[in-house]
BAFI-433608 format. One record per residue: residue in one letter; z, x, y of N, C-alpha, C in turn. Coordinates in steps of 0.02 Angstrom, whole numbers, padded with zeros to 5 digits, always signed. Layout:
// BAFI-433608
AZXYZXYZXY;...
***
This chain:
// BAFI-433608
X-00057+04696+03137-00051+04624+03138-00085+04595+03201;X-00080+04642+03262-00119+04615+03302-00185+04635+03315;X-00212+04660+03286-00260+04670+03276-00305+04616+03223;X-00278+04577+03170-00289+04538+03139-00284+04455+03159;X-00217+04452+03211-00217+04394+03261-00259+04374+03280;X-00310+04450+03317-00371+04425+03362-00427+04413+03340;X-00418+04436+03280-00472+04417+03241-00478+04346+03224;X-00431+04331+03188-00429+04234+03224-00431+04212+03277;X-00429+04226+03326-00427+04198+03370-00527+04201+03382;X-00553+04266+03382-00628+04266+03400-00636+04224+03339;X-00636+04207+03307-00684+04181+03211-00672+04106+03235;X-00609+04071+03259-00596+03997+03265-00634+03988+03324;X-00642+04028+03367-00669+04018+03471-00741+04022+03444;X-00742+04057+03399-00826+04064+03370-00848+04002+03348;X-00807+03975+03296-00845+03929+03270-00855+03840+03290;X-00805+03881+03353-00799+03799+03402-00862+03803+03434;X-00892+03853+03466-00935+03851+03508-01018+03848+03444;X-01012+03862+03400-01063+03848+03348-01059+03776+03343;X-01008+03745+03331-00997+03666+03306-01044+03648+03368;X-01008+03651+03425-01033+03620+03470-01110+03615+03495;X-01144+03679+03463-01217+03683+03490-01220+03633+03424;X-01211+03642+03371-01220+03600+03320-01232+03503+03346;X-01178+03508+03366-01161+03418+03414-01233+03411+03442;X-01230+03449+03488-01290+03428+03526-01354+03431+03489;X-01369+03462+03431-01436+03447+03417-01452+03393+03368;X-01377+03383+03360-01396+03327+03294-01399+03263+03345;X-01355+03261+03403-01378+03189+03445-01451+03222+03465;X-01504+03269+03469-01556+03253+03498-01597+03216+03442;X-01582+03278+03372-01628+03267+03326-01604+03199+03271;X-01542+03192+03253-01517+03156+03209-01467+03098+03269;X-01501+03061+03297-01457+03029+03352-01400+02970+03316;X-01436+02950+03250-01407+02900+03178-01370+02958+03133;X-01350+03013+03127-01308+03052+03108-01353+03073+03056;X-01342+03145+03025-01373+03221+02998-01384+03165+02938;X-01451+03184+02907-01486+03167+02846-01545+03223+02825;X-01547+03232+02752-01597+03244+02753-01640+03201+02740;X-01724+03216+02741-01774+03268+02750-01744+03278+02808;X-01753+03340+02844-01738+03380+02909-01795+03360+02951;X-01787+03348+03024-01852+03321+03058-01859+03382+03097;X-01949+03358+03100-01999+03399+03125-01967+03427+03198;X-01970+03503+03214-01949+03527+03282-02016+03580+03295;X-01998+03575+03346-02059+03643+03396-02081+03703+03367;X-02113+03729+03365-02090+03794+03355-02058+03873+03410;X-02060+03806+03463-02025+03873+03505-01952+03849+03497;X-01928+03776+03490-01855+03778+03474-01842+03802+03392;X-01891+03810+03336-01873+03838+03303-01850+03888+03287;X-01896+03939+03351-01870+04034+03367-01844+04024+03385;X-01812+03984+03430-01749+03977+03481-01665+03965+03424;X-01691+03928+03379-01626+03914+03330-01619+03977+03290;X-01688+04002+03260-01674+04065+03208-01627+04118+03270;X-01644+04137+03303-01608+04182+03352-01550+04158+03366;X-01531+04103+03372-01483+04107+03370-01408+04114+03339;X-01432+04081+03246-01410+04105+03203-01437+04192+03180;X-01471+04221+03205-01472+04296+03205-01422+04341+03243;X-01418+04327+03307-01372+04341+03354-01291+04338+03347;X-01301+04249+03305-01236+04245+03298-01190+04282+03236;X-01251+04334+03174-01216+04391+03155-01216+04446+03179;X-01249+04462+03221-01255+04541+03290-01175+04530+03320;X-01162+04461+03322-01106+04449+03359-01029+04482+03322;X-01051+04439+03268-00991+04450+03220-00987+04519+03187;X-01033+04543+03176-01072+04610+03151-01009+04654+03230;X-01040+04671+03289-01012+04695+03334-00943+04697+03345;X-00916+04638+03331-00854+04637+03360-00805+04659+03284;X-00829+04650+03214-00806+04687+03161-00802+04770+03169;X-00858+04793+03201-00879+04864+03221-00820+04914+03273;X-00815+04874+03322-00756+04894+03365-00691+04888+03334;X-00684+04834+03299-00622+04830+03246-00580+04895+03248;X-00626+04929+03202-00585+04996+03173-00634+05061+03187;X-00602+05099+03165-00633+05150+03167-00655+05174+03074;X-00629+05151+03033-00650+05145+02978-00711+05100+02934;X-00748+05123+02916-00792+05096+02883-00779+05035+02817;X-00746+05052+02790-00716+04997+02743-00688+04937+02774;X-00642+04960+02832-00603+04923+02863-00654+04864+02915;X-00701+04892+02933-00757+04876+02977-00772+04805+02943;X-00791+04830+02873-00834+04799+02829-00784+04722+02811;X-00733+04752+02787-00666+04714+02770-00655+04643+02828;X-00648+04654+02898-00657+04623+02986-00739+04584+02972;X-00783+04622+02952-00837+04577+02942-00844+04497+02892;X-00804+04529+02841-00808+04480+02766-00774+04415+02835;X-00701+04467+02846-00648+04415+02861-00666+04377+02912;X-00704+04385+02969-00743+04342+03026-00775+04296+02999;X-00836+04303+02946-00864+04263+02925-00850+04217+02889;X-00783+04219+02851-00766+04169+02795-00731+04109+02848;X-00690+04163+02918-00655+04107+02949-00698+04076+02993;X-00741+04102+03012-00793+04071+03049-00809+03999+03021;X-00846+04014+02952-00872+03956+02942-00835+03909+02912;X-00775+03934+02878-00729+03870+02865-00713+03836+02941;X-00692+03885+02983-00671+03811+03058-00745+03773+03064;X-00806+03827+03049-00862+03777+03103-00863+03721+03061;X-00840+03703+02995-00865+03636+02956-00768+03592+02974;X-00731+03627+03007-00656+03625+03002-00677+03565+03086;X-00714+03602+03125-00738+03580+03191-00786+03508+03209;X-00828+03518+03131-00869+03493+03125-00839+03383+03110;X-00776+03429+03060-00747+03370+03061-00707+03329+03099;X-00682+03385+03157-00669+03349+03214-00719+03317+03254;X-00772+03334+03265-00788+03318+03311-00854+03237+03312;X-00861+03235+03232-00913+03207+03200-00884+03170+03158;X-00818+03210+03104-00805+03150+03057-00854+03170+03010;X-00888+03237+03017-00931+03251+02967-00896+03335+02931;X-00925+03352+02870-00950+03285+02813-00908+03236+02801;X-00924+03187+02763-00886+03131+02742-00850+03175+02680;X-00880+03215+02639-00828+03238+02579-00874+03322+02568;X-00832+03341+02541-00850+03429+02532-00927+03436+02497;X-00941+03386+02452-01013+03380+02388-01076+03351+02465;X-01057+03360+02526-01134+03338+02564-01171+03370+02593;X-01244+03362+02589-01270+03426+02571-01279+03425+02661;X-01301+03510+02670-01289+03523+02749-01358+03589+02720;X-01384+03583+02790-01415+03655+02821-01377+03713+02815;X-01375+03752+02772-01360+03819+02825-01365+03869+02849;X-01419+03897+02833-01458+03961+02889-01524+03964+02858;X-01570+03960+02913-01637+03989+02933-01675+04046+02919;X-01630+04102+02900-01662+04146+02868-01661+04191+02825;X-01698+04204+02776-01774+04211+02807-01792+04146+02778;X-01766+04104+02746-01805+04012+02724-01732+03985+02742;X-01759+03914+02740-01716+03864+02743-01633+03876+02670;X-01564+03894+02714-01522+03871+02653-01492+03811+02657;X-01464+03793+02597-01463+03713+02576-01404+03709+02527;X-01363+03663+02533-01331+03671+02479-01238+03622+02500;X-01232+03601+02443-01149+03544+02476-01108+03599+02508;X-01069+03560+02552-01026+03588+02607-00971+03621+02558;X-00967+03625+02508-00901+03650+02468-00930+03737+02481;X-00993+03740+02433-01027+03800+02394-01031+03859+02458;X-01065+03843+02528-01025+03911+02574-00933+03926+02597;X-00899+03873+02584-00836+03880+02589-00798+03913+02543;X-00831+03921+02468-00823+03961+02409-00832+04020+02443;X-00890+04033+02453-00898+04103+02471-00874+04133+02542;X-00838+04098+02580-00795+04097+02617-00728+04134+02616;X-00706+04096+02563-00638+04112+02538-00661+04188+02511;X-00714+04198+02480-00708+04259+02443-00714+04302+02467;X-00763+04290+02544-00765+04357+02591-00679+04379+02625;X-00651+04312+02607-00570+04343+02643-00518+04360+02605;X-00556+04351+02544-00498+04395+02487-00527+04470+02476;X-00585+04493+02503-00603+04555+02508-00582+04588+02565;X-00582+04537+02611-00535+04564+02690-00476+04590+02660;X-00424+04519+02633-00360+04542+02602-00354+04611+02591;X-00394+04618+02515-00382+04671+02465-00399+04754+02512;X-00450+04744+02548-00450+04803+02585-00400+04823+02626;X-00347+04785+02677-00320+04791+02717-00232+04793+02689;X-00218+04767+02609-00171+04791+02588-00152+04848+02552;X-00232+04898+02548-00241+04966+02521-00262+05001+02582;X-00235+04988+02656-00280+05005+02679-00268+05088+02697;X-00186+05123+02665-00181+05181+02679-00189+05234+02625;X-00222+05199+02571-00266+05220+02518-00339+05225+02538;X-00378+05285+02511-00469+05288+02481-00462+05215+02460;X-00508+05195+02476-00539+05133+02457-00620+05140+02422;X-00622+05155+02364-00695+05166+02346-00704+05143+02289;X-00762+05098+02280-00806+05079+02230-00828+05128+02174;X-00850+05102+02124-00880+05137+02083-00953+05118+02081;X-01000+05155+02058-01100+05132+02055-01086+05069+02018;X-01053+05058+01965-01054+04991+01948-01038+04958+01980;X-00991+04946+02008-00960+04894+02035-00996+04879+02094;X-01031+04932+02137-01072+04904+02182-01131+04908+02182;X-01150+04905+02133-01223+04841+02075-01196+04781+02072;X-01131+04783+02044-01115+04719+02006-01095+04663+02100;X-01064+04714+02136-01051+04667+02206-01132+04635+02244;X-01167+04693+02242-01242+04661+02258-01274+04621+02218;X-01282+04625+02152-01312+04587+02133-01248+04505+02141;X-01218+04503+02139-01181+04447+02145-01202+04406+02216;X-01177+04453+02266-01195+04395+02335-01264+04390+02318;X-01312+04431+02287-01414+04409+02281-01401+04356+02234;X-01369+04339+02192-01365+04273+02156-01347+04206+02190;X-01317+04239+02226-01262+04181+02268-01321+04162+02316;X-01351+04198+02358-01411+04202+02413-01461+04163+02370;X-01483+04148+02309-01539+04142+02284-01520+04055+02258;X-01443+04050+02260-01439+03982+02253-01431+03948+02302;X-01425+03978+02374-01446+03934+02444-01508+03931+02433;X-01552+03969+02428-01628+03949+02470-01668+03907+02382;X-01628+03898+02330-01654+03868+02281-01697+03826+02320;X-01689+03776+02363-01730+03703+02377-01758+03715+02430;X-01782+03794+02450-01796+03820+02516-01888+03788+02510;X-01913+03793+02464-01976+03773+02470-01977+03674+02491;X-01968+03641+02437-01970+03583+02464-01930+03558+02537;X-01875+03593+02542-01835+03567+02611-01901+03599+02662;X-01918+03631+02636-01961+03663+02708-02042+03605+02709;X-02040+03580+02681-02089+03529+02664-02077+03455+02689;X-02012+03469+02687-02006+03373+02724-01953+03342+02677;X-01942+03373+02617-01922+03315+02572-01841+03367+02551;X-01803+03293+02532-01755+03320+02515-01711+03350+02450;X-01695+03398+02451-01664+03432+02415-01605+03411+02361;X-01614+03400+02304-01587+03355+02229-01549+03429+02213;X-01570+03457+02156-01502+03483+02150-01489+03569+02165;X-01415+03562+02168-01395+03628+02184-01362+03669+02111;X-01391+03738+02121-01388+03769+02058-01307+03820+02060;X-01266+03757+02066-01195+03790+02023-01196+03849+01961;X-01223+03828+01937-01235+03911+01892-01234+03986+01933;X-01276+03978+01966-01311+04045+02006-01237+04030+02051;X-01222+04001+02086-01157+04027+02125-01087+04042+02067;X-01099+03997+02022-01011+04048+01979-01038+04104+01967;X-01110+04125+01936-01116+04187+01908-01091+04242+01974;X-01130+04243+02012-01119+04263+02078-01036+04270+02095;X-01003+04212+02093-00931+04221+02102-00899+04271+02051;X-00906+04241+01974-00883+04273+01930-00894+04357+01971;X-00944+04379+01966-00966+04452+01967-00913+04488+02035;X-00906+04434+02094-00891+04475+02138-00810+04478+02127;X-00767+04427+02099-00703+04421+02070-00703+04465+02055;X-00732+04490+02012-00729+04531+01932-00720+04603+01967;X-00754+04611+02033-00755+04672+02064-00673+04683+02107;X-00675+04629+02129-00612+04611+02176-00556+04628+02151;X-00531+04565+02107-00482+04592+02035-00469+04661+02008;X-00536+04682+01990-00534+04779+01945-00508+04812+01996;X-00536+04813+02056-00502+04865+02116-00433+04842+02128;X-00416+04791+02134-00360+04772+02164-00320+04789+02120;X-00303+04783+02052-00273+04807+01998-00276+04897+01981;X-00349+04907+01995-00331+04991+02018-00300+05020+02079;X-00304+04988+02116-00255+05019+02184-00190+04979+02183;X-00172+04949+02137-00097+04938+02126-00066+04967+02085;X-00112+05002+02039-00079+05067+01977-00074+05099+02021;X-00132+05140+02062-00126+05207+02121-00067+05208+02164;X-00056+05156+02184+00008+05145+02214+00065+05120+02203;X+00078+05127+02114+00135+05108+02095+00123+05126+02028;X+00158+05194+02031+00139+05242+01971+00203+05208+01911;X+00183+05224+01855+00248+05188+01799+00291+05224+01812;X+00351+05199+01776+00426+05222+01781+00453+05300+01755;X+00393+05280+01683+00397+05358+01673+00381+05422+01697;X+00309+05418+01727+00268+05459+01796+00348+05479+01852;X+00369+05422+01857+00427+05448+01916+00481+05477+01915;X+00505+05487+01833+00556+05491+01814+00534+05581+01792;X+00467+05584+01779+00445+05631+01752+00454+05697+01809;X+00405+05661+01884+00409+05694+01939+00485+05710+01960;X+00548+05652+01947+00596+05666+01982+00660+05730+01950;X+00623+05740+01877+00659+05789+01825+00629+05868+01879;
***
């Protein structure tokens, strides 16, 4: 448990200090508050921003790593940083801005390798889902925890669906102009698939660990 404490505690301290670099560039760049088309920047503050959203998963990446000494569990600290991360930084965002005005507005959100794009709801989806994979790992966590080849096809190809409906408007946003619609399809499919993975395991490591009545009655003869 305390080990999971601190993990909130780094994911919320994280995403205050993201909000905040956030603050400051929208008063340089957006001084009338965030719109798109996205305006023209440097290209040395452009390397300067990609790095820093690079870094800032080296970051989260690292401190998931020291976590545990387990690999699942590692992985599990990773999902779970990132989902809480970015729910406070838009949680922060609204403190500090009053922004967004409602969950459907569309926002930036990472640089690479193209521009992602997409309403403030659709990364908070996938938010939640990286912390119901935290969950599910960490309430099996004195069980094998292992996938099957399907299922981790079916988990990759899901977040590559999900990935492919951020950078949908990656060409025109990178052009100047703004980004119309977002492809809800490609994120349920994407959701659907990774549920579907989430659910099957979680329902198999609740048989594994809670054998029927008969199994016990059988063992206890």
């Amino acid at each position: 448990m305390k080990r999971i404490i601190f993990l909130i505690i780094f994911a919320i301290s994280f995403a205050y200090i993201e909000a905040s670099v956030v603050v400051y560039l929208r008063d340089i760049l957006y001084p009338e508050g965030f719109s798109f088309p996205l305006r023209y920047i440097s290209p040395l503050r452009a390397i300067i921003e990609i790095g820093r959203e690079f870094f800032s998963i080296v970051l989260i990446f690292s401190v998931s790593f020291l976590s545990s000494k387990d690999c699942w569990k590692r992985f599990g600290a990773f999902c779970f940083l990132f989902g809480v991360w970015d729910i406070f930084f838009y949680i922060w965002l609204k403190i500090f801005l009053n922004w967004p005005s409602s969950l459907l507005e569309w926002d930036i959100l990472f640089l690479i390798p193209a521009p992602w794009t997409g309403p403030v709801i659709a990364p908070i989806i996938v938010s939640l889902t990286l912390i119901f994979i935290f969950i599910l790992i960490e309430l099996y966590k004195d069980k094998p925890f292992k996938l099957s080849t399907f299922h981790v096809i079916l988990s990759i190809l899901g977040f590559l669906v999900i990935f492919v409906s951020f950078i949908w408007n990656a060409v025109p946003v990178a052009r100047g102009e703004i980004p119309q619609n977002y492809p809800w399809y490609l994120l349920a499919i994407g959701e659907i698939f990774l549920l579907y993975v989430i659910i099957k395991n979680f329902l198999n490591q609740k048989r594994a660990k809670n054998p029927n009545c008969l199994e016990e009655l059988e063992k206890a003869r």
